[in-house]
C-alpha positions, -999 to +999 in steps of 0.1 A: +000+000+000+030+027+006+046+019-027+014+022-045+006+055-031+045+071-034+044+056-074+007+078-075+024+106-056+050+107-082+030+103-113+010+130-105+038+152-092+053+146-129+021+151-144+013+185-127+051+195-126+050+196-168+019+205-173+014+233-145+015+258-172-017+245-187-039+249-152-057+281-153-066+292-120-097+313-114-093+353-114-121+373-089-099+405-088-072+422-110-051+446-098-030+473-117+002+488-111-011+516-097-027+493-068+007+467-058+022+486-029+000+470+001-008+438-017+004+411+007-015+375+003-009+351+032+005+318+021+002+294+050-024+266+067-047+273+092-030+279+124+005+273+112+014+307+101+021+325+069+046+345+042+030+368+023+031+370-016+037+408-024+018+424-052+050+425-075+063+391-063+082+399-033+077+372-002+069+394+032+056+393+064+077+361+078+051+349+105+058+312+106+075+314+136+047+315+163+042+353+162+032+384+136+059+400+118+042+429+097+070+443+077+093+417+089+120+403+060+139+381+082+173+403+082+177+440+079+200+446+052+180+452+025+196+429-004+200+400+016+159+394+021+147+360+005+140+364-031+139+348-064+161+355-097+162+346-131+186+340-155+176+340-195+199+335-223+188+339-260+206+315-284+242+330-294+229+362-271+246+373-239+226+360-205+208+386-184+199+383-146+168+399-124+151+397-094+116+382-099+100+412-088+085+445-101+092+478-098+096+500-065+071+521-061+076+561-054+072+563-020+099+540-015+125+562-031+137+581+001+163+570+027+193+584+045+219+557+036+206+547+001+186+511+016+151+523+015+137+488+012+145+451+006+161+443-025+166+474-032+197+471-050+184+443-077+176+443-112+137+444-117+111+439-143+097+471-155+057+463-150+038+439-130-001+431-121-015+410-094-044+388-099-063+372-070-092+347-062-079+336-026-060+317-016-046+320-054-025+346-055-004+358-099+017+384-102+023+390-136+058+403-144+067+420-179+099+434-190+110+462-218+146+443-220+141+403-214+123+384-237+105+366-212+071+374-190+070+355-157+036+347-145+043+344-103+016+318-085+014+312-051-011+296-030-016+269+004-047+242-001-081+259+012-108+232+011-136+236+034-150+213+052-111+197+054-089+211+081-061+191+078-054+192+042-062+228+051-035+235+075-007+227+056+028+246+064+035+258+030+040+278+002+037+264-030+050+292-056+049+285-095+071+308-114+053+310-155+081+316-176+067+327-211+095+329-238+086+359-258+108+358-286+113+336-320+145+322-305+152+293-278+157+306-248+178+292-213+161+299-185+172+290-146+147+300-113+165+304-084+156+307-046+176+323-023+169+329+017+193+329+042+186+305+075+168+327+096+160+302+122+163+314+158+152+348+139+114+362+145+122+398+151+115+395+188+158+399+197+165+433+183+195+459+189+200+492+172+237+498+154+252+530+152+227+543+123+198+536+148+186+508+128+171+478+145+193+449+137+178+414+145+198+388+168+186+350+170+206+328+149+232+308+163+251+279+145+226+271+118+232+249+095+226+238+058+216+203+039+209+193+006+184+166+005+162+147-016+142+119-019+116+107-044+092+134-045+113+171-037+149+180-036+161+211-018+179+227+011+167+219+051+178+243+075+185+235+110+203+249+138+225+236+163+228+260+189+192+278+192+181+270+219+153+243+218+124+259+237+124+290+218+092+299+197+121+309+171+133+272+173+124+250+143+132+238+107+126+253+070+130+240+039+132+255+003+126+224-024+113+218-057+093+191-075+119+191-105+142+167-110+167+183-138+192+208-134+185+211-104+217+231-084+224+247-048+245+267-023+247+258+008+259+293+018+281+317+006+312+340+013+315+362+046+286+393+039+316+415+045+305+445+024+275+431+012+296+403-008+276+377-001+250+384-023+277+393-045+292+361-044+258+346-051+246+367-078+280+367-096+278+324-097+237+324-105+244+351-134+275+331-145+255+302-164+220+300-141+236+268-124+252+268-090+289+259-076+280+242-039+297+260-007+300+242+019+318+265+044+293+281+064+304+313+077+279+329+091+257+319+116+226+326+094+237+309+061+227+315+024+204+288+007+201+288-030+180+264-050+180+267-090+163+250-115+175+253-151+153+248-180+150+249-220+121+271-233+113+270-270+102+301-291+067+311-283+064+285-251+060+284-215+076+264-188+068+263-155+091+260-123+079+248-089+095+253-054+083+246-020+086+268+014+079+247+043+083+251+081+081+236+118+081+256+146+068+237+177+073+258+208+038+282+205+038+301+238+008+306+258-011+343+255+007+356+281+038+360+263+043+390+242+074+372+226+091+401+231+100+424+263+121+394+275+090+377+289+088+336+288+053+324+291+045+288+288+049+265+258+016+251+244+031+239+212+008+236+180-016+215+170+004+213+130+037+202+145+021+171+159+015+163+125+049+165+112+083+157+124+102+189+111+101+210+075+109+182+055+087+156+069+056+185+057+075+179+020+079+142+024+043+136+036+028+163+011+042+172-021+025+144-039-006+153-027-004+189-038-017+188-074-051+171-062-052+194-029-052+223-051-075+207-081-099+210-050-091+240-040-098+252-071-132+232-073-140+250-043-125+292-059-142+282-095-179+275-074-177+300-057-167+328-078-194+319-102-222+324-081-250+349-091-235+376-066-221+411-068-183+410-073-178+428-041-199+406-018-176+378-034-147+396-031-153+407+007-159+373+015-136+352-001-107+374+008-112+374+044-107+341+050-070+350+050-073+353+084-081+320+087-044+316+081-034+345+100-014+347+129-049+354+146-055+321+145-038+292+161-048+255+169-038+234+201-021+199+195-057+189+211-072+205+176-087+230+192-090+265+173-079+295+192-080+332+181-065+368+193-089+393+180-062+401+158-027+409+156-005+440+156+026+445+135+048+419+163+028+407+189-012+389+192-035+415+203-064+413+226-063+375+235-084+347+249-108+337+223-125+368+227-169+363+232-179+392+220-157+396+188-162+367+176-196+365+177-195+383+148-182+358+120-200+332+104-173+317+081-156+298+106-187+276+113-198+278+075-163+264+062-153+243+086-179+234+112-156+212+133-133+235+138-162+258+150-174+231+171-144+233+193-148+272+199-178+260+212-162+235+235-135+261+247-163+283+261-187+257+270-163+239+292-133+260+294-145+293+298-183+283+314-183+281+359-208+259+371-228+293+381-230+300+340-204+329+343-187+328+311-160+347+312-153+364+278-119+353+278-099+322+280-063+313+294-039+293+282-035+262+292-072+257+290-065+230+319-057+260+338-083+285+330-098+296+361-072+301+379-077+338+366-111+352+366-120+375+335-161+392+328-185+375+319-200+400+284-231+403+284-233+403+243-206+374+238-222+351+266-259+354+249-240+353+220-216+324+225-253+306+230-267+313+197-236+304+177-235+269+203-274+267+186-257+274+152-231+249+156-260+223+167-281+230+139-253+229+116-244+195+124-271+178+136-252+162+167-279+156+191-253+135+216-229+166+208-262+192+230-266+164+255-232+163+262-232+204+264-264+213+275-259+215+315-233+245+306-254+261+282-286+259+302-266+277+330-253+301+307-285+314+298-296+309+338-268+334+342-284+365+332-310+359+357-289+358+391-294+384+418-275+416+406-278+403+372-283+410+339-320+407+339-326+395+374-363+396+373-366+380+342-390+405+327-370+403+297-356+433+297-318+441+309-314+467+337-282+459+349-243+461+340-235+450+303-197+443+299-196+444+259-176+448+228-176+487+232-147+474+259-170+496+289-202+486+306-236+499+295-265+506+324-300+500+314-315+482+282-301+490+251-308+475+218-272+458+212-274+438+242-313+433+238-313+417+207-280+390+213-305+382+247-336+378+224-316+356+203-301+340+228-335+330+248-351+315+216-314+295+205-318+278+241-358+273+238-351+252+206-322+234+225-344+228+258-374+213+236-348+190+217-334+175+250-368+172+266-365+202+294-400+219+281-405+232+310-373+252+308-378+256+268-415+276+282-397+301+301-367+312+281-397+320+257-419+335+278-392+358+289-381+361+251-418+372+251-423+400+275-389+412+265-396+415+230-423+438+234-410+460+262-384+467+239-405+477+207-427+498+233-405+517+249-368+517+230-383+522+193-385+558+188-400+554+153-368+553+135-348+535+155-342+518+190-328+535+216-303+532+253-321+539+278-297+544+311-299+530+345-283+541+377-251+523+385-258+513+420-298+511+416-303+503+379-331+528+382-338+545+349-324+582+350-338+614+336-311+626+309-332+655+298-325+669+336-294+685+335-290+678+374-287+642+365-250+626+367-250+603+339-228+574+337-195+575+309-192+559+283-229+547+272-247+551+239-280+569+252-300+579+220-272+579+197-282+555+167-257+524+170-243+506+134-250+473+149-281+478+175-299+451+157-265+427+153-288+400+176-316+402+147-287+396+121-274+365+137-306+351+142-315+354+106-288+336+100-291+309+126-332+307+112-349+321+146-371+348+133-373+383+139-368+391+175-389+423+173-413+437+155-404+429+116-417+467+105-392+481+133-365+459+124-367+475+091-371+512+096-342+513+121-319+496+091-334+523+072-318+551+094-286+537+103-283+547+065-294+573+067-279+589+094-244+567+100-235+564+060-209+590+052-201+595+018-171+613+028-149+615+060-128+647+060-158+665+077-157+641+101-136+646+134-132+612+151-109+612+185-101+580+184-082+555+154-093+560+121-100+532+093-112+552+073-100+588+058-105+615+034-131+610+008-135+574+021-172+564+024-185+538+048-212+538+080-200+556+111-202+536+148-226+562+162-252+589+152-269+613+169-298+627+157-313+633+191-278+647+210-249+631+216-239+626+249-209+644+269-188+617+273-202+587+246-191+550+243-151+554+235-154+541+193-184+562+183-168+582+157-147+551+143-160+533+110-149+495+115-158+468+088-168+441+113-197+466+126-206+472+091-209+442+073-230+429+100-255+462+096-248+456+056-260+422+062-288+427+081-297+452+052-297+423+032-318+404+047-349+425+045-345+433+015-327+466+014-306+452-013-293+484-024-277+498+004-263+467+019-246+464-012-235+497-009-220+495+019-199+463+016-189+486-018-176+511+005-156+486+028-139+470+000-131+506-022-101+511+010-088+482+006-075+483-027-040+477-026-025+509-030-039+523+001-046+488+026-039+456+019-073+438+004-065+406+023-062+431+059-089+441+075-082+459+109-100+469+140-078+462+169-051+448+150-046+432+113-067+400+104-094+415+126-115+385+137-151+405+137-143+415+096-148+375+084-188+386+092-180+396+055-193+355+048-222+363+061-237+383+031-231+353+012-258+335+031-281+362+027-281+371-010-286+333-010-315+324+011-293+291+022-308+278+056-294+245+066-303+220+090-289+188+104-313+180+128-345+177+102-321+176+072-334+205+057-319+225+032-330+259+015-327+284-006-340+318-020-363+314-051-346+342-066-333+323-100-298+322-102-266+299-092-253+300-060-224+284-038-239+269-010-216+251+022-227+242+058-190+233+074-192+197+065-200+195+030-205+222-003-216+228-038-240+247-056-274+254-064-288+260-103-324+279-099-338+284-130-378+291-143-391+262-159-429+272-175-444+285-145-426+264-121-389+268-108-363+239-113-339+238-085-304+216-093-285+213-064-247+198-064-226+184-040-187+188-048-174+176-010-187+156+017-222+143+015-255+158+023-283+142+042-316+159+034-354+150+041-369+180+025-354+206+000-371+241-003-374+271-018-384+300+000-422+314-007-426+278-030-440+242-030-423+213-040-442+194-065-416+163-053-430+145-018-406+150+014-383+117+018-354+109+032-323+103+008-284+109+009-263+128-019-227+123-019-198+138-034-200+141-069-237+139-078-268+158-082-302+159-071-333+182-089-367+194-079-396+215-091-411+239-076-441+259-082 
């Protein structure tokens, strides 16, 4: 059985290694040369950390070593950052030699010594474009003096519905060499990165200039190595210490088997004459002479591959970046600062031995990993949706691979809200933030599941707090206390329904169910959140606004509402009715108390409680001391981000449906801004100048002295969730619009499209984005009746419910609707199919479609 699958791993490593050139990968976004500078798309599994490939094929942001490193190149002297060359020679011409990257941009002219930015001192091609679908990443390179163009693809597997083959610790990069001319042409790629292990930029020293220098590396060392499947250089080191986060292996390999030549490293860099030495033997004849004197303790790789292209053809070149970096500290750490927290290792190192073992183990499984990846890209980017809801959720699953995210070697998935430029920020799996996204659960529901499990059972006291934070190691967590939030608690229990739902894993609730029933019994203690269960929430809300709101409000109203008729369906299924009666009852008398006394007309309002009393307070007298830092009658982005979730999770409107509509009507009107520099904002700023998008806070009625601390902020998370509930009723238009305005800033020139902040890059809340998929689609799934549906809107639309995906085909038939649905992964268990407003001319029954085929119904 191993010999038969290495001989299939190599046949179709030789098959896709030759015929690489003739895969086409799907296209969802072009952009021009005027739109490169910020391009940065994360190559890397989930949870194992990424490198970036730059909008004019540079590789940046090294984060594969347990922590973020915005802007980090793995050294600081600007030639010697890893790159690739080439080296083309005509028949009877003279060779020429350049980077593989395009031009600088303007900005990045300036500096004091002359080394403005990496590579800065390399021949480049003159033009270059960047064309994305994620995770496919082609820069297209074009030059005015070689006869070649050099289509750069990068990309890590991204299957949904598969983790593992998910979470791969790679790069795969394809360099597209097009020979331009009438004449034969030789042609060598070559890699070159210097042994940075031991390096993450957390040891750093300033030199005489004031630079920053980075320290680390100690003794590493260099190998050639092949075996049946790659060839290439593993790096090592001998002396880093071996509970470092910085300790670990990389390789740089390739899949070809001629011509294939290497450096092990290189002379001394004394005046920059390492890269000298290297550039002067790669430009000699595009093969390499071997050193094998190591002279520095963060040694030169090289890895070229030399090739014959005829006139008018293209050749393709493949090379690997792997890694293995065990020693994952616990949150506590802030890698740098000199403080050593506890090592919690990662759940992708289990999997592999070191670098090589990643190559080993996966190369030959590459080519079909990414003919489903692209299965999965190609559905999706045909459905019948705007470009930008496609675009806004397809690219934000980069974070997915993010340094946000990391997964324990028990498989659990953990998440920072995001990162900053070198350290997590704002850890703990954070309630309240992440109630936000739906792709997680949509893509990959097992991974959701154990989110679930971390705040169920790790972050859930027997009295129901859930504290809206958890510590590392989770064995460990309550040895520190944290708040319980008010909206992440009620909403950790609607996305626990969602999960439920989802999967249909009755013995999965029963196991649960004690921690979520006390969750939800939470809010009614003594001093609580609603303490008399009337339904409506007097006392002090802990939520995402990071201060404490007095008094019902509409945020925290509606993730309550939702919450109460999440655990009534969950009560019913495990035969507490009883319990099931009440949570509705209260979901009840709440419900209505709100729409009587918050809806102003347009939109629902704060009303604020005293502190110590939670008596309402007069804030018309201007004797009254009101509280800091609540919302009052401002008009909030996301009051209604409760209704939103449970349209998605299929609980009905939680308030009356005419309400629900006119306040998404106002926040429109009054929070869209077509344009910011009239806008003064105290506080950070994501978005600037003639930048449109929907502002946190309005106030139509008065603000208040001293409001909730992000109120003039515009964040994307808050956005696409008001977008989305836009959606949803209908309000097509300006949902749209405003998912349009999120997406116009990130357009590489100005922010990174595959970067969206809040507090920090990769921000969590922004993968919300998936959401608007579900909406424009009408998709509703269930695993508990095996229900599936759709909108009747005609039209073909990707459809995926974490476990298995494909698409849906509506189209009108006479006076009837045919409906073709398609499973491409998994299998899909269904005992009734609908469309929403029609009947199925097809009786219910229960039947099981797997990977591959088909099923079709009419409708009328």
């Amino acid at each position: 059985m191993r010999y038969s699958t290495l001989l299939l791993s190599i046949l179709l490593l030789d098959f896709f290694g030759s015929n690489a050139q003739n895969t086409q990968w799907p296209v969802l976004k072009h952009y021009d040369k005027d739109h490169l500078l910020n391009v940065a798309l994360p190559l890397g599994g989930i949870g194992t950390g990424t490198v970036s490939l730059g909008g004019r094929g540079e590789l940046r942001d090294w984060e594969i070593m347990n922590k973020p490193g915005k802007k980090f190149s793995t050294i600081t002297d600007g030639n010697q950052a890893p790159f690739f060359a080439i080296y083309v020679k005509p028949a009877g011409k003279k060779a020429m030699t350049k980077a593989l990257l395009g031009p600088l941009h303007p900005s990045e002219y300036q500096h004091y010594e002359g080394r403005p930015v990496n590579h800065h001192g390399l021949p480049r091609f003159s033009s270059a474009s960047f064309d994305a679908a994620y995770p496919f990443g082609q820069v297209n390179l074009y030059d005015d003096i070689l006869p070649v163009s050099v289509k750069i693809k990068g990309f890590n597997p991204f299957i949904p519905g598969d983790a593992d083959a998910s979470s791969i610790p790679v790069a795969v990069l394809r360099y597209e060499v097009t020979n331009q001319s009438n004449l034969p042409l030789e042609v060598a790629v070559c890699g070159t990165m210097r042994n940075f292990v031991g390096i993450d930029g957390s040891i750093q020293s300033k030199n005489w200039k004031g630079d920053w220098v980075y320290g680390g590396a100690k003794n590493n060392q260099n190998k050639f190595m092949e075996d049946d499947l790659v060839r290439g250089i593993y790096m090592w080191s001998d002396s880093v210490k071996r509970e470092s986060p910085a300790w670990g292996t990389i390789a740089l390999a390739t899949a070809e088997k001629e011509k294939v030549s290497y450096r092990r490293s290189s002379t001394p860099n004394d005046w920059e004459n390492s890269i000298l030495d290297f550039w002067d033997d790669f430009s000699e004849d595009g093969l390499l002479t071997d050193k094998t004197s190591i002279v520095d303790d963060n040694p030169m790789a090289s890895l070229s591959v030399k090739k014959k292209i005829a006139a008018k053809s293209t050749v393709t070149f493949t090379f690997y970046i792997s890694w293995h970096f065990p020693n994952r500290q616990d949150w506590n750490n802030a890698w740098s600062f000199g403080y050593k927290g506890k090592t919690i290792s990662n759940y992708y190192t289990n999997q592999y031995k070191d670098a090589w073992d990643v190559l080993t183990k996966e190369a030959g499984r590459i080519p079909l990993l990414e003919a489903k990846t692209k299965q999965f890209v190609d559905a999706f980017i045909k459905s019948d949706m705007p470009l930008v809801v496609k675009e806004a959720a397809l690219f934000n699953l980069s974070t997915l691979r993010s340094q946000t995210v990391f997964r324990l070697p028990s498989g659990h998935l953990m998440g920072w809200e995001g990162v900053m430029d070198e350290t997590g920020s704002c850890y703990g799996n954070c309630t309240h933030v992440w109630n936000y996204e739906n792709a997680t659960a949509f893509l990959f529901g097992n991974l959701a599941r154990t989110m679930r499990e971390v705040e169920m059972v790790y972050g859930t006291k027997d009295n129901g707090k859930m504290m809206n934070r958890v510590n590392l190691p989770l064995e460990e967590n309550f040895k520190i206390d944290h708040v319980a939030a008010a909206d992440g608690q009620m909403g950790s229990i609607m996305r626990f329904y969602r999960e439920w739902k989802l999967s249909g894993d009755n013995e999965w609730l029963k196991k649960h169910w004690p921690r979520v029933k006390a969750a939800m019994s939470y809010a009614w203690i003594k001093g609580g959140w609603d303490a008399n269960q009337d339904g409506v929430q007097e006392g002090r809300q802990h939520n995402t606004m990071d201060v404490d709101y007095f008094g019902p409000n509409p945020q925290m109203q509606f993730w309550y509402f939702g919450a109460l008729k999440a655990t009534a369906a969950m009560a019913n299924a495990v035969g507490e009715v009883e319990f099931a009666q009440t949570c509705l009852q209260v979901f009840e008398k709440g419900s209505k108390w709100v729409d009587e006394n918050l809806f102003n007309g347009e939109y629902y309002e704060h009303k604020i409680t005293d502190p110590k009393t939670f008596e309402f307070l007069d804030i018309d007298n201007p004797a009254t001391k009101i509280p800091s830092f609540q919302l009052g009658r401002g008009c909030l982005v996301d009051q209604l981000v409760g209704q939103y979730m449970a349209h998605i999770c299929g609980l009905g409107y939680l308030a009356k449906k005419e309400n629900v509509q006119q306040t998404l009507r106002t926040i429109m009107k009054n929070n869209f801004i077509s344009r910011f520099d009239n806008v003064f904002n105290n506080m950070r700023s994501y978005v600037m100048d003639r930048e449109s998008g929907l502002i946190m806070a309005s106030w139509p009625k008065g603000r208040l002295k001293i409001p909730f601390p992000y109120f003039a902020e515009s964040m994307s998370g808050f956005e696409y969730a008001a977008a989305v509930g836009m959606l949803y009723e209908g309000q097509t238009a300006d949902g749209l619009k405003c998912i349009n305005s999120i997406r116009e800033r990130f357009d590489g020139e100005k922010r990174n499209p595959f970067d969206e902040p809040e507090c920090g890059h990769h921000y969590a809340r922004a993968m919300a984005s998936w959401s608007a998929v579900l909406a424009l689609s009408g998709f509703q799934y269930s695993g508990i009746d095996k229900t599936i549906e759709f909108s009747s809107k005609p039209g073909t639309y990707f459809w995926s419910n974490g476990y298995s995906w494909g698409t849906v085909k509506i189209t009108q038939s006479g006076k009837g609707l045919n409906a073709l649905l398609k499973v491409m992964h998994g299998a899909l268990e269904l005992s009734s199919f609908k469309l929403s407003g029609k009947k199925s001319a097809d009786p219910d029954k229960h039947f099981r479609v797997m990977e591959g085929e088909s099923v079709s119904r009419f409708f009328f």
